[in-house]
N, C-alpha and C positions, 0 to 999 in steps of 0.2 A: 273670144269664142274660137275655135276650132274649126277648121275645115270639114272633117268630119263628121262633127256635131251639127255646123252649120246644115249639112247635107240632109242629116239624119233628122234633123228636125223640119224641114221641108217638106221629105217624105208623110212626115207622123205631118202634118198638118194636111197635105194634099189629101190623103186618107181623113181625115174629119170632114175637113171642109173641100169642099172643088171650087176655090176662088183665090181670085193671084194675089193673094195676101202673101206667101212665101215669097212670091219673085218683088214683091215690092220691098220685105225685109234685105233681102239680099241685094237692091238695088241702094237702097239707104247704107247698109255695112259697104258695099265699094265706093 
């Protein structure tokens, strides 16, 4: 995955949902 993308899809998720589903992705990928 992409830096980027990674970004970009955190974004598009915080926008769905408002739950730290994205920082826990992000925490599993480091």
């Amino acid at each position: 995955m992409d830096i980027l993308e990674l970004i970009h899809s955190r974004r598009s998720i915080r926008k769905f949902e408002d739950r730290p589903v994205a920082e826990s992705i992000i925490d599993s990928l480091l």
